[in-house]
Structure formats: C-alpha cells, structure tokens
N, CA, C and O atoms as a GROMACS GRO file, in nm:
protein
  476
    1UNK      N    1   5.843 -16.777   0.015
    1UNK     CA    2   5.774 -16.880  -0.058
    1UNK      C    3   5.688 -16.818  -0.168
    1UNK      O    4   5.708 -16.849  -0.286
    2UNK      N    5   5.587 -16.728  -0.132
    2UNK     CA    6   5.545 -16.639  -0.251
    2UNK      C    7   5.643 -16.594  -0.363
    2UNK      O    8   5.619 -16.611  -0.483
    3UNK      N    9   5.743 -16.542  -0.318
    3UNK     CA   10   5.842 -16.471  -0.425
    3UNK      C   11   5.880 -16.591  -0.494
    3UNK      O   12   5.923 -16.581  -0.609
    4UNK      N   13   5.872 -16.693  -0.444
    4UNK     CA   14   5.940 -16.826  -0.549
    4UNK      C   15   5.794 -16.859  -0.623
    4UNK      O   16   5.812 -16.929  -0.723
    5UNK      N   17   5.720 -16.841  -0.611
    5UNK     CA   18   5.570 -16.852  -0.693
    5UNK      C   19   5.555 -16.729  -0.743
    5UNK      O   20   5.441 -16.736  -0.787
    6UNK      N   21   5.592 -16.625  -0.764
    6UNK     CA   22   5.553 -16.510  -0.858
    6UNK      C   23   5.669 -16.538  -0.946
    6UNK      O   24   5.667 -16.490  -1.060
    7UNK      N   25   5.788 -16.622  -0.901
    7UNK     CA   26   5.913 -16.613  -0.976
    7UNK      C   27   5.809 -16.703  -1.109
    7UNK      O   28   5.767 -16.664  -1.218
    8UNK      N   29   5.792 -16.859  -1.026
    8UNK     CA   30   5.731 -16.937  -1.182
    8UNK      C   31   5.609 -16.830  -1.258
    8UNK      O   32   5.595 -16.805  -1.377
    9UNK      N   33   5.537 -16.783  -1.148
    9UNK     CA   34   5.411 -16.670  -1.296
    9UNK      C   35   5.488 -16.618  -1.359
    9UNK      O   36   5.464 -16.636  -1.478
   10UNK      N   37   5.609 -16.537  -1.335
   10UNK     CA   38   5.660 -16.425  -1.485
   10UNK      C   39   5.749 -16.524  -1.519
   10UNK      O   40   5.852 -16.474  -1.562
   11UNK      N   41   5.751 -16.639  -1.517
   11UNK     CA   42   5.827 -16.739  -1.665
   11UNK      C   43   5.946 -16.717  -1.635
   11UNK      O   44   6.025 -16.744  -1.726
   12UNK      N   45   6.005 -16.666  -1.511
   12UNK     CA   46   6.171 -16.689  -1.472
   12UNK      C   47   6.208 -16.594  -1.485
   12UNK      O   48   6.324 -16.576  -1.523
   13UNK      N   49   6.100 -16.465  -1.452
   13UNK     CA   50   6.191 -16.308  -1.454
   13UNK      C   51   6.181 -16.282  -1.258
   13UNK      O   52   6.138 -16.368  -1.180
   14UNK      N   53   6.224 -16.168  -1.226
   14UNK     CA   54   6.252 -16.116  -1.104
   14UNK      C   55   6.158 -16.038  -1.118
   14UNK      O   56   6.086 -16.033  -1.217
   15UNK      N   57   6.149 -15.960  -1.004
   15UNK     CA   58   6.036 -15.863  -0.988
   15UNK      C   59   6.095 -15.728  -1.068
   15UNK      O   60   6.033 -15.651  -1.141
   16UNK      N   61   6.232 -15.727  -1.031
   16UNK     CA   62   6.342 -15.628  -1.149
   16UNK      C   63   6.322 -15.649  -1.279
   16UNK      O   64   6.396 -15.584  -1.353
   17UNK      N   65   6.246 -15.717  -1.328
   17UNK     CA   66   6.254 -15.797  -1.458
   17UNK      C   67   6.364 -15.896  -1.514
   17UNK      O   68   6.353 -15.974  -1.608
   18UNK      N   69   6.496 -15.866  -1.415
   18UNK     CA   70   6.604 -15.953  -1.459
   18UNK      C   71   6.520 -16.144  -1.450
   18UNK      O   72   6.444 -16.200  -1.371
   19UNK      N   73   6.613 -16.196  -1.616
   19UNK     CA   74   6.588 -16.312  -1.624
   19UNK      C   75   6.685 -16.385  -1.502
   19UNK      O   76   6.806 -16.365  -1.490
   20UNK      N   77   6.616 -16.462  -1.426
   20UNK     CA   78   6.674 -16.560  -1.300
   20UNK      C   79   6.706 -16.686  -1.362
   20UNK      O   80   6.824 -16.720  -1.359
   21UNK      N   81   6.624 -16.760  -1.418
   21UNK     CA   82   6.556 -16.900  -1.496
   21UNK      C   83   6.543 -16.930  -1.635
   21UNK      O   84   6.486 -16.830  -1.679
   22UNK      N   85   6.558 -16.994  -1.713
   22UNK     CA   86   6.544 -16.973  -1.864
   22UNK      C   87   6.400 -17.018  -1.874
   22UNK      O   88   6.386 -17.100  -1.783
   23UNK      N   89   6.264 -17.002  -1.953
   23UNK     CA   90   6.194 -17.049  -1.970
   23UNK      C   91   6.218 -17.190  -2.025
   23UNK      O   92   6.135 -17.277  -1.998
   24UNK      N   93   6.300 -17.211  -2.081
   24UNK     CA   94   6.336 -17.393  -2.142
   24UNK      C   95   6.320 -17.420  -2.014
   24UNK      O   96   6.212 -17.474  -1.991
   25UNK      N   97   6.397 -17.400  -1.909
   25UNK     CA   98   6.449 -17.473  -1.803
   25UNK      C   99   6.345 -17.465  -1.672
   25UNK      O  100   6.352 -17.558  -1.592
   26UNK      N  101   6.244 -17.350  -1.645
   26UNK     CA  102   6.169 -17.353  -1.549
   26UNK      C  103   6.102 -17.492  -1.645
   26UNK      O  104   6.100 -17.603  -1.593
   27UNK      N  105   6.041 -17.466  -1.812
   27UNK     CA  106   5.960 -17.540  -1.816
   27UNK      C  107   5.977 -17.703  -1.812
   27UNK      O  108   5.882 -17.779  -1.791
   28UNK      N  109   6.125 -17.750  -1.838
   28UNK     CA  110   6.160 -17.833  -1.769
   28UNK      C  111   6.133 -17.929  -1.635
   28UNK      O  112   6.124 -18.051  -1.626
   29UNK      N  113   6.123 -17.799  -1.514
   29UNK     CA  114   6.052 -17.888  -1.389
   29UNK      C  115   5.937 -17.925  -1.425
   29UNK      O  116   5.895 -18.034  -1.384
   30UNK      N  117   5.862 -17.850  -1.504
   30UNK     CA  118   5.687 -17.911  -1.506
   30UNK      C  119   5.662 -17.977  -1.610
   30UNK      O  120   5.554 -17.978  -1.669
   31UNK      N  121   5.803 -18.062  -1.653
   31UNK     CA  122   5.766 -18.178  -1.761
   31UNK      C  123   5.703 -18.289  -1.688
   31UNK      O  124   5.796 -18.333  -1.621
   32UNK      N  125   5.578 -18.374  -1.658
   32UNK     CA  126   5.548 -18.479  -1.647
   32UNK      C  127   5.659 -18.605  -1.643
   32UNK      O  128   5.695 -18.641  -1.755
   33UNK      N  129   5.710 -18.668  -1.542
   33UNK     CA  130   5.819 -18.752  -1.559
   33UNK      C  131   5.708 -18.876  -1.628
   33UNK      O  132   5.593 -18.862  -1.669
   34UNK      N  133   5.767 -18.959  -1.621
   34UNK     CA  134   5.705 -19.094  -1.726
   34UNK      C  135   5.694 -19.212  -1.641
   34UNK      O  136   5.636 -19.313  -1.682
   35UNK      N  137   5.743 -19.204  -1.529
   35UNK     CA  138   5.669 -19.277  -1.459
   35UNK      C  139   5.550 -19.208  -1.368
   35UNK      O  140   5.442 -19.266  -1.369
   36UNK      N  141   5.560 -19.091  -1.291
   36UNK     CA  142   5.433 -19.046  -1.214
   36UNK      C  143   5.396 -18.928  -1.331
   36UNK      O  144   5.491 -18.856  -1.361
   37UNK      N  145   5.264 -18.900  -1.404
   37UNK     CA  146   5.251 -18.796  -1.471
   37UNK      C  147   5.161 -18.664  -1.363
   37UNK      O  148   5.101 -18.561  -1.394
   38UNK      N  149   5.189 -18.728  -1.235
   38UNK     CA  150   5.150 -18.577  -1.168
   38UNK      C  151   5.297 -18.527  -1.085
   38UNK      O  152   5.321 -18.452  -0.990
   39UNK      N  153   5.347 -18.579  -1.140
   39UNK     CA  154   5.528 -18.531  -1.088
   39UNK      C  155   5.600 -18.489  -1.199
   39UNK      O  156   5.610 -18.560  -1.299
   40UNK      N  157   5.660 -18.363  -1.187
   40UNK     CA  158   5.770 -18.304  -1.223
   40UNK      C  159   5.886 -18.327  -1.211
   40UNK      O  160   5.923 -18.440  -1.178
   41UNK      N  161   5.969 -18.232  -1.232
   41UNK     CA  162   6.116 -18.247  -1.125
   41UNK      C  163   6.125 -18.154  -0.992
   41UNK      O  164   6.191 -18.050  -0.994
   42UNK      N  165   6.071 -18.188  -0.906
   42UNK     CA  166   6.067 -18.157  -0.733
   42UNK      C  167   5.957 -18.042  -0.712
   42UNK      O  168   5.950 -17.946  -0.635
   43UNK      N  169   5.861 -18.100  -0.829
   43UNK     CA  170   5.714 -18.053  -0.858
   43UNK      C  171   5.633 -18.110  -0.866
   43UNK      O  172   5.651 -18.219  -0.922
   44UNK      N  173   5.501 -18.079  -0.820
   44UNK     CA  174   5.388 -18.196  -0.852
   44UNK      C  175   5.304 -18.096  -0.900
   44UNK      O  176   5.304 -17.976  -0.873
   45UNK      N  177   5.215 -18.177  -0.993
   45UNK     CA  178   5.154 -18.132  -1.116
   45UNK      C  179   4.998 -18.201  -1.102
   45UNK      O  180   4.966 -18.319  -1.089
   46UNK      N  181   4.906 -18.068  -1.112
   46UNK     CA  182   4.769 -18.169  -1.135
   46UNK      C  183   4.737 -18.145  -1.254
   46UNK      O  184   4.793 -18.070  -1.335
   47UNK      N  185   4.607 -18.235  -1.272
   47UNK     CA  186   4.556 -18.258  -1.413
   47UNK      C  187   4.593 -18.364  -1.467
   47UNK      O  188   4.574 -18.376  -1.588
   48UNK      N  189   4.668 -18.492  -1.380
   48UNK     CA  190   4.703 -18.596  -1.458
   48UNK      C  191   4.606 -18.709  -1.432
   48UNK      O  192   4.559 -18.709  -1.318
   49UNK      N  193   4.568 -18.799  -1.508
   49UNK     CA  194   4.455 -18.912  -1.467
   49UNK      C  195   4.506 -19.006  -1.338
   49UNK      O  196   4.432 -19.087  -1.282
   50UNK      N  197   4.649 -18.981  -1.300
   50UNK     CA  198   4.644 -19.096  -1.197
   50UNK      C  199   4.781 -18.998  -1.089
   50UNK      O  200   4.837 -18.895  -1.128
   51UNK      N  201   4.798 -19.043  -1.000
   51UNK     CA  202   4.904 -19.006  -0.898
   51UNK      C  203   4.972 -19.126  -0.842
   51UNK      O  204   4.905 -19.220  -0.800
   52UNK      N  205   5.107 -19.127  -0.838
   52UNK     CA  206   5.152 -19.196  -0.784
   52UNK      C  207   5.255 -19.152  -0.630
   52UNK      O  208   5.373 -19.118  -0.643
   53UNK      N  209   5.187 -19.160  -0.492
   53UNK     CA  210   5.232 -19.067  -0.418
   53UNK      C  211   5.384 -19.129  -0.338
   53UNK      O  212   5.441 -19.225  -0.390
   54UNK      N  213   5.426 -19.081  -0.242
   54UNK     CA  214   5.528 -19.106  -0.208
   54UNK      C  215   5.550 -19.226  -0.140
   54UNK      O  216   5.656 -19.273  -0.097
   55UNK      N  217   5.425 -19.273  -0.135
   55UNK     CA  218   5.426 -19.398  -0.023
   55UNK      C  219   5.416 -19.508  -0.161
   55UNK      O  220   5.446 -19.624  -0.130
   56UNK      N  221   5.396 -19.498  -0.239
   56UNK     CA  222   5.392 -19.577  -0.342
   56UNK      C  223   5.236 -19.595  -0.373
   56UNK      O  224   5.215 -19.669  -0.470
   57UNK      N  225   5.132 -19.548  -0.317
   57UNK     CA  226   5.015 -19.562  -0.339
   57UNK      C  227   4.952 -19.507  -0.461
   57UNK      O  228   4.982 -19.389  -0.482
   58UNK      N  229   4.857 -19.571  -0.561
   58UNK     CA  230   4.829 -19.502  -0.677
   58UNK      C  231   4.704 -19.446  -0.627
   58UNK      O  232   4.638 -19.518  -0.551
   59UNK      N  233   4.646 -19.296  -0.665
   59UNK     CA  234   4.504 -19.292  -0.675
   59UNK      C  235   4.497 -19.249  -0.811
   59UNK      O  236   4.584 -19.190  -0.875
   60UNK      N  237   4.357 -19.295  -0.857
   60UNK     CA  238   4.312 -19.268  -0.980
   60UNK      C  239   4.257 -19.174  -1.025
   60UNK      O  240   4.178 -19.172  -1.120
   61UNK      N  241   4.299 -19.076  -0.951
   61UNK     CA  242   4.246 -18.944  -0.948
   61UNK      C  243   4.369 -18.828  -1.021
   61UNK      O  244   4.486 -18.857  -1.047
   62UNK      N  245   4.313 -18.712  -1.040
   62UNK     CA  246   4.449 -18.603  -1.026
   62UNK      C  247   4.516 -18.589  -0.880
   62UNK      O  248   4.480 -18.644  -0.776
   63UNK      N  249   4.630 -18.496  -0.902
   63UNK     CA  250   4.681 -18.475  -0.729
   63UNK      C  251   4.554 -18.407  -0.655
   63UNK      O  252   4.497 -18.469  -0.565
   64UNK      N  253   4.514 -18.285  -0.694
   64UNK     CA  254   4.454 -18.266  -0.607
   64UNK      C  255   4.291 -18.235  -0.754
   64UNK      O  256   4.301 -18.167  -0.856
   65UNK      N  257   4.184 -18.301  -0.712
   65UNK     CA  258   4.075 -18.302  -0.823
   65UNK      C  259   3.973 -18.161  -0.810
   65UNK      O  260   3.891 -18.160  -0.901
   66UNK      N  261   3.965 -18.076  -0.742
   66UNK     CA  262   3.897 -17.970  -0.684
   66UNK      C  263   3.943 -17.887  -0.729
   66UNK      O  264   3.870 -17.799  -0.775
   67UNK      N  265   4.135 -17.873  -0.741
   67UNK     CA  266   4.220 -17.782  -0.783
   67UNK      C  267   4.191 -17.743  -0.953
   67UNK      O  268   4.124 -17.826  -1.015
   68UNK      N  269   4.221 -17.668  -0.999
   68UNK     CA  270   4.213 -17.648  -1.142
   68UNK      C  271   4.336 -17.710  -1.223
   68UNK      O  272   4.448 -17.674  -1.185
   69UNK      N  273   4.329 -17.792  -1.324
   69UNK     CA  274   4.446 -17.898  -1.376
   69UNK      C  275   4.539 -17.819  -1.374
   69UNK      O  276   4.643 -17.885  -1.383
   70UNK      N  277   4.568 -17.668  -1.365
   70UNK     CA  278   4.713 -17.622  -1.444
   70UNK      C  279   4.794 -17.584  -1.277
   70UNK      O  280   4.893 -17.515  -1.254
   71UNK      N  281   4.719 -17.647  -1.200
   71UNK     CA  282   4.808 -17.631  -1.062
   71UNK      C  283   4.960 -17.707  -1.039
   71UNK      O  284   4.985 -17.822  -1.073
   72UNK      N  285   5.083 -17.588  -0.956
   72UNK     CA  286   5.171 -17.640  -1.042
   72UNK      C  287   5.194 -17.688  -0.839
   72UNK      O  288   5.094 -17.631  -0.795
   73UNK      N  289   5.244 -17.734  -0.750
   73UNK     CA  290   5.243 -17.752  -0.626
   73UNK      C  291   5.419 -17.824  -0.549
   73UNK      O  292   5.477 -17.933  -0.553
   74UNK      N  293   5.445 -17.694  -0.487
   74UNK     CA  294   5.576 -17.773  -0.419
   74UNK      C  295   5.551 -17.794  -0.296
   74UNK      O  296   5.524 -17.700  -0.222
   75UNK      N  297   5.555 -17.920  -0.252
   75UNK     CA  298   5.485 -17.957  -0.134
   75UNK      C  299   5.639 -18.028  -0.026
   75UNK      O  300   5.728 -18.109  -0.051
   76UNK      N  301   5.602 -17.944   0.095
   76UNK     CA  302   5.731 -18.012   0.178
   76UNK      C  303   5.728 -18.014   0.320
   76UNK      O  304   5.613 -18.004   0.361
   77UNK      N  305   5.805 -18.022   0.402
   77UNK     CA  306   5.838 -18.070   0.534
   77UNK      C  307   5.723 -18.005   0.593
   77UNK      O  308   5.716 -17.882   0.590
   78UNK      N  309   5.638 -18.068   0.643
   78UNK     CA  310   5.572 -18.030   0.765
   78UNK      C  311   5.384 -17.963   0.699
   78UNK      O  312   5.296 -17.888   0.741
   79UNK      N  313   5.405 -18.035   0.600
   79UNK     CA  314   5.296 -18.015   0.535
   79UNK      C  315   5.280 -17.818   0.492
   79UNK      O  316   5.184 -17.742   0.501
   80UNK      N  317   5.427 -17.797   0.446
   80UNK     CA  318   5.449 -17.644   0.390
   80UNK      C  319   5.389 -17.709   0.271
   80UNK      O  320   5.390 -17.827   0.239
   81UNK      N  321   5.317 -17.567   0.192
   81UNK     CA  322   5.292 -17.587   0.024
   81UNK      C  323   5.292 -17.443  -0.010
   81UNK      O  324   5.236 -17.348   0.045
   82UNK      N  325   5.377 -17.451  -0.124
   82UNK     CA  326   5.274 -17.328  -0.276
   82UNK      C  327   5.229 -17.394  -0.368
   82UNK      O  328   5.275 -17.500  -0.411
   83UNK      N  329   5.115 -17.324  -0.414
   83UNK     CA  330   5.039 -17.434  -0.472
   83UNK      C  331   5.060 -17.213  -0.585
   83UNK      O  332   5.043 -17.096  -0.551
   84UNK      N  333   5.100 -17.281  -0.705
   84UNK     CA  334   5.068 -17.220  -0.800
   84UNK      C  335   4.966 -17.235  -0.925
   84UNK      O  336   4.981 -17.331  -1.000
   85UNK      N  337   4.826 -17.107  -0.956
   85UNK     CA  338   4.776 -17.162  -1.075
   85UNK      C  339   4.768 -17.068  -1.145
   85UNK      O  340   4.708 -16.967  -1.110
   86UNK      N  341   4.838 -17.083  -1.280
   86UNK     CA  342   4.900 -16.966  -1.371
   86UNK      C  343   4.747 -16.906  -1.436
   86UNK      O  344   4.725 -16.785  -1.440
   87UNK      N  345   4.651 -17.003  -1.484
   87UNK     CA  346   4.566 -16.976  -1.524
   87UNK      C  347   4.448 -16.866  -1.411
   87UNK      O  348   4.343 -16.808  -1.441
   88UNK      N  349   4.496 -16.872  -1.327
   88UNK     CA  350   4.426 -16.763  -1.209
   88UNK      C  351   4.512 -16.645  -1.149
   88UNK      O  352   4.483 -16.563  -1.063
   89UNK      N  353   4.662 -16.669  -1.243
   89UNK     CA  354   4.768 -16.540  -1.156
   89UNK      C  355   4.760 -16.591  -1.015
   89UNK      O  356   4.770 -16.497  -0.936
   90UNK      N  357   4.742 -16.723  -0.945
   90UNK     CA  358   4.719 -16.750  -0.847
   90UNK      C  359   4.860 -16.796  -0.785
   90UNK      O  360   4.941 -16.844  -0.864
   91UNK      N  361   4.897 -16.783  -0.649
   91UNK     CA  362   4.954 -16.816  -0.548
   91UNK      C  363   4.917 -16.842  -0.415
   91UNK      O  364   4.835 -16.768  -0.361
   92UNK      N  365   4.976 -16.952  -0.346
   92UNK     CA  366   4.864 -16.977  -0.222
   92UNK      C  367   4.998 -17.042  -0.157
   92UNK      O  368   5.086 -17.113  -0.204
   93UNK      N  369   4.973 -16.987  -0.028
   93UNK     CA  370   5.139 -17.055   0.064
   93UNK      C  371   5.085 -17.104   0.185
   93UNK      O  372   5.015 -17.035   0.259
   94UNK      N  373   5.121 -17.244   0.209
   94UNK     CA  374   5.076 -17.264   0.315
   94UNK      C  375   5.154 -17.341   0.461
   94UNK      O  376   5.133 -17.456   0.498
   95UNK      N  377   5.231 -17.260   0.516
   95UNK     CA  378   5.306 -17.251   0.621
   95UNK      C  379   5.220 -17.326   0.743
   95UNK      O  380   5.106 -17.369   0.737
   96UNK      N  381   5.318 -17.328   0.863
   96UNK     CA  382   5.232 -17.358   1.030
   96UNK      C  383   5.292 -17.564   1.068
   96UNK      O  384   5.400 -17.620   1.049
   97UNK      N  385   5.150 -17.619   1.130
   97UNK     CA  386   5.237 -17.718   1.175
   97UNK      C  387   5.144 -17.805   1.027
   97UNK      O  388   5.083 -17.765   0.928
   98UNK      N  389   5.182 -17.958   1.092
   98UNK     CA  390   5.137 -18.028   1.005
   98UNK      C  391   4.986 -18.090   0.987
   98UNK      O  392   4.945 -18.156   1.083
   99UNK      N  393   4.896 -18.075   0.874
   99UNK     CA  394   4.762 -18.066   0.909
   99UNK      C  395   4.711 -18.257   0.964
   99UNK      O  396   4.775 -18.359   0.938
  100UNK      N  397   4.594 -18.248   1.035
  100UNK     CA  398   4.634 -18.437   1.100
  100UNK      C  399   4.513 -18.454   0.976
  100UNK      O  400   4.473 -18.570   0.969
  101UNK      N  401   4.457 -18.371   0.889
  101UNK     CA  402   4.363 -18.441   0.803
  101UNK      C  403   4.401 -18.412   0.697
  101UNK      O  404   4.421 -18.300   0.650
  102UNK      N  405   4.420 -18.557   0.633
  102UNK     CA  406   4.464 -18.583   0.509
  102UNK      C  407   4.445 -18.518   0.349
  102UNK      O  408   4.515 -18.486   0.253
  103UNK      N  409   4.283 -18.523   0.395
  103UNK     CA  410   4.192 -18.452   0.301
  103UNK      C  411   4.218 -18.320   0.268
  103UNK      O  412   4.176 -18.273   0.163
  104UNK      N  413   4.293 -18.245   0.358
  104UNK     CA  414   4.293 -18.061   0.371
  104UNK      C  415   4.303 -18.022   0.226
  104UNK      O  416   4.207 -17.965   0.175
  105UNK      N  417   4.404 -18.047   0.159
  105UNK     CA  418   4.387 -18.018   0.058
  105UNK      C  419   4.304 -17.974   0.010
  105UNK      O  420   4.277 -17.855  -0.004
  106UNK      N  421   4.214 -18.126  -0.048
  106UNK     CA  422   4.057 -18.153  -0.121
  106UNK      C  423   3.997 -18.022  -0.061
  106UNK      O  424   3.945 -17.936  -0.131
  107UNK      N  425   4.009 -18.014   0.067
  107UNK     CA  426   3.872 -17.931   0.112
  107UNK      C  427   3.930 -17.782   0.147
  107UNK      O  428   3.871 -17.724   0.238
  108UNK      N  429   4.008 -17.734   0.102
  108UNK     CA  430   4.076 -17.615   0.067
  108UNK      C  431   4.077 -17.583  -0.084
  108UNK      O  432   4.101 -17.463  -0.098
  109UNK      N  433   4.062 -17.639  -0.190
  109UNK     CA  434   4.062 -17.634  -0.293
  109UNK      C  435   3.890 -17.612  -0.285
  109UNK      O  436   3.839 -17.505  -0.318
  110UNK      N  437   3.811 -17.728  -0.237
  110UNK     CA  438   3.634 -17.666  -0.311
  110UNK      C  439   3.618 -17.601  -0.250
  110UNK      O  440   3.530 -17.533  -0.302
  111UNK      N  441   3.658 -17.536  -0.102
  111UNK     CA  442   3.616 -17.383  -0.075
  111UNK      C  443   3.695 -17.269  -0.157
  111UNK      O  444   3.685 -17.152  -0.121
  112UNK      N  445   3.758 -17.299  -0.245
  112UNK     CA  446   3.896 -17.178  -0.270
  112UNK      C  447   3.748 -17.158  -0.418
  112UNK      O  448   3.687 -17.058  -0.456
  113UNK      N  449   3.741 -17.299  -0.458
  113UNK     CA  450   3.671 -17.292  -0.613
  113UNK      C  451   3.554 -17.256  -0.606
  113UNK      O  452   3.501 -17.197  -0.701
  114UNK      N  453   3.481 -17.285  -0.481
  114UNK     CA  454   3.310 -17.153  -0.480
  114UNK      C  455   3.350 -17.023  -0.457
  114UNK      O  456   3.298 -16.942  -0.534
  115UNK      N  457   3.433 -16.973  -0.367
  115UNK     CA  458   3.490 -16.851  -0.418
  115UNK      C  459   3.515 -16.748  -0.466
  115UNK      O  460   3.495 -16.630  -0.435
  116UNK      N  461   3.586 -16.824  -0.589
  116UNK     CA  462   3.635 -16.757  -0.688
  116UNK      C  463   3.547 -16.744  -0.818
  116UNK      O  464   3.463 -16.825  -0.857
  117UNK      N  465   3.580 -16.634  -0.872
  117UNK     CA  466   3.502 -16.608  -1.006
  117UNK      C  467   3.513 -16.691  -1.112
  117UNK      O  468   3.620 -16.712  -1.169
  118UNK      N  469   3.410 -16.739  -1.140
  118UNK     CA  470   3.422 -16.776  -1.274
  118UNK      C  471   3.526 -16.733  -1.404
  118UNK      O  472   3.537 -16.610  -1.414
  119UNK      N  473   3.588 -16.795  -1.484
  119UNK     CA  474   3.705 -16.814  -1.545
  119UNK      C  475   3.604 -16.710  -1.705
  119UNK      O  476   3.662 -16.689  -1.812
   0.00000   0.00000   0.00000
C-alpha cells in the first residue's frame, strides 16, 4: 500500500525510476468528478467545499477538514486507507479491522497536524 503512495509522490515513476503511469493519466484520477468535487476516479480528494459520501449523504465540509486540502485518499474494505499528502512527501497506511468510530479520521488528522512541523 505504501509503494502505491510513493508510486503517486514521484508522478508515476518506480522506485527504478522506470515511468509505470503517465503523469496526464495519474493526473486524471485526481480530476474532481462534477458531480462529487471530493471524488476522483476511485480517489477521494480533500479540499473541496462539500462531500458527497457513499451513502448519499452531503456534508458541507471537506472529506476530511483537519487533513491538509492537497490530501489525495484511497479508502477501502474494512476501513483500509492511504491517505497521501504531496505537499508533506507524506504517506500514511492504515490497515487492521474496521474502526466502530466514525470520527477516526477527524481525530487522526488533528493529532497528525499538532505534530507536525510547520509548513
């Protein structure tokens, strides 16, 4: 899961440097679709003014608001995530079972953001 998040930091090279991805085309997934603008293509994207989540629920928030907007996040079965933020060289994987509080996110993000150093 990391190696697929260092893949998006070097813009679709390998750790060999071989190109895997075209930059057109990684940047492609993290186009904003036009109906949810915190969704990609089988990406979710923060920094957008609203979310529209899978249950159909809107919040008026970003995906995740704690996170820094350029967070890029593939989120899946069993509450797995990488949460990539290019602007921090950042990667964060988060494996195990499924968390029962909703919030984890939120409150993994403002402990991640006292933290960390200032930008």
């Amino acid at each position: 899961m990391a190696t697929l998040g260092q893949l998006v930091l070097d813009k679709g090279k390998a750790a060999n440097g071989k190109r895997v991805i075209s930059e057109t085309q990684l940047g492609a997934l993290f186009a904003r679709t036009p109906t949810n603008p915190a969704y990609g293509h089988l990406w979710w994207l923060n920094g957008s003014a609203y979310v529209l989540r899978p249950s159909g629920a809107r919040s008026e928030t970003s995906l995740i608001p704690a996170a820094p907007d350029d967070l890029l996040a593939a989120l899946g079965a069993l509450d797995r995530k990488i949460y990539i933020v290019p602007s921090r060289k950042l990667i964060v994987v988060r494996t195990g079972q499924a968390a029962p509080d909703r919030a984890l996110d939120q409150q993994v993000w403002l402990r991640m953001m006292r933290a960390m150093p200032k930008e």
